[in-house]
C-alpha positions in Angstrom: -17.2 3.2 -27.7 -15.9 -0.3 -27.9 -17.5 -3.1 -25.8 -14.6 -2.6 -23.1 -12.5 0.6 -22.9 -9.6 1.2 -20.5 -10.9 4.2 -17.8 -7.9 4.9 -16.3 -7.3 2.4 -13.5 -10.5 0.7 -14.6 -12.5 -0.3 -17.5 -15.9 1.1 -18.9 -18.2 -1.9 -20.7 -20.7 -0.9 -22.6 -24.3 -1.5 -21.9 -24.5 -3.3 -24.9 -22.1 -6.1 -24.1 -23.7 -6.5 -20.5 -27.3 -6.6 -21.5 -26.1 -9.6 -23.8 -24.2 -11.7 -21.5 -26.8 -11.5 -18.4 -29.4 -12.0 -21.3 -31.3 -8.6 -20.4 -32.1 -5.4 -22.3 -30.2 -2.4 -22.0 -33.0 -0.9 -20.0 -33.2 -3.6 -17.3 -29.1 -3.2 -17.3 -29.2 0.1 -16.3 -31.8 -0.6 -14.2 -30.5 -3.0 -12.3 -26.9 -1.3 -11.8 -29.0 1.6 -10.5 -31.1 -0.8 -8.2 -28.0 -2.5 -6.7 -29.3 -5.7 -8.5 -26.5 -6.3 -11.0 -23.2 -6.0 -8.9 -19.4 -6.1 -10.8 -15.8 -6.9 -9.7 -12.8 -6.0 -11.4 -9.9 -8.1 -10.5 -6.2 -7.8 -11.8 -4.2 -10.6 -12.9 -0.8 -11.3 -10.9 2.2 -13.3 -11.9 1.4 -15.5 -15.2 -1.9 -13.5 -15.4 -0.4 -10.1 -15.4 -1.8 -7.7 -18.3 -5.4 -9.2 -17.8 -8.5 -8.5 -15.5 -11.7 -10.3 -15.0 -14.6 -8.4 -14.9 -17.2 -10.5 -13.6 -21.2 -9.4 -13.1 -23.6 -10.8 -10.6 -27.3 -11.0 -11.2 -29.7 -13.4 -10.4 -28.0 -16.4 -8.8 -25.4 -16.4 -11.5 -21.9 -14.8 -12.5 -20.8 -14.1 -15.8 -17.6 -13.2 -16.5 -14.9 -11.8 -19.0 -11.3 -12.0 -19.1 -9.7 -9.1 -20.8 -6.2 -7.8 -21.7 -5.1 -4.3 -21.4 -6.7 -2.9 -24.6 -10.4 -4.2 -23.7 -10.0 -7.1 -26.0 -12.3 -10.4 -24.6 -9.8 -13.2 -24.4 -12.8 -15.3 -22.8 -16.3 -15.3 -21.5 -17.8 -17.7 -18.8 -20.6 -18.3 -16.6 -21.4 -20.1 -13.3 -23.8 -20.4 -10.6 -23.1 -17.9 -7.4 -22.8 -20.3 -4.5 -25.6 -19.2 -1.6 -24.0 -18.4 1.8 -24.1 -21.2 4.6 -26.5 -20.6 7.3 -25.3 -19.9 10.9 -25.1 -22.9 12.8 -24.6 -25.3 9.5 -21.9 -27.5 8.7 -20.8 -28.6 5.3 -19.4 -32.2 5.3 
């Protein structure tokens, strides 16, 4: 397998590749997807970004995420904090 591969409608990443971006081991990878504690979203470009999808994975308080084209190929990689939900009754401002 390569790191990404094209699943029909979706992609398959390896365990590999997500074990070294959320800075785990394989084991606590599958782990976690089994546990519910490392969540993804795959999102398909539109207009200018059409051809590419952002995978992005959730664990921990932070996101880390790839942009890929069609064949699986990494045409970036990024991180950033997940922002925490507001609590009822507060007001931002």
């Amino acid at each position: 397998m390569t790191r990404v591969e094209r699943d029909g409608e979706g992609f398959v990443v390896d365990a590999v590749l997500v074990a070294e971006i959320l800075g785990l081991s394989v084991a606590e990878v599958r782990a976690g997807m089994r546990e519910g504690a490392i969540t993804t979203r795959c999102e398909e470009g539109q207009g200018s970004d059409a051809g590419r999808w952002r995978l992005t994975f959730q664990h921990g308080g932070m996101a880390r995420r790839l942009v890929i084209d069609e064949n699986g190929t990494i045409l970036r990689r990024s991180a950033f904090p997940l922002r925490s939900p507001a609590a009822p009754g507060s007001s931002s401002g």
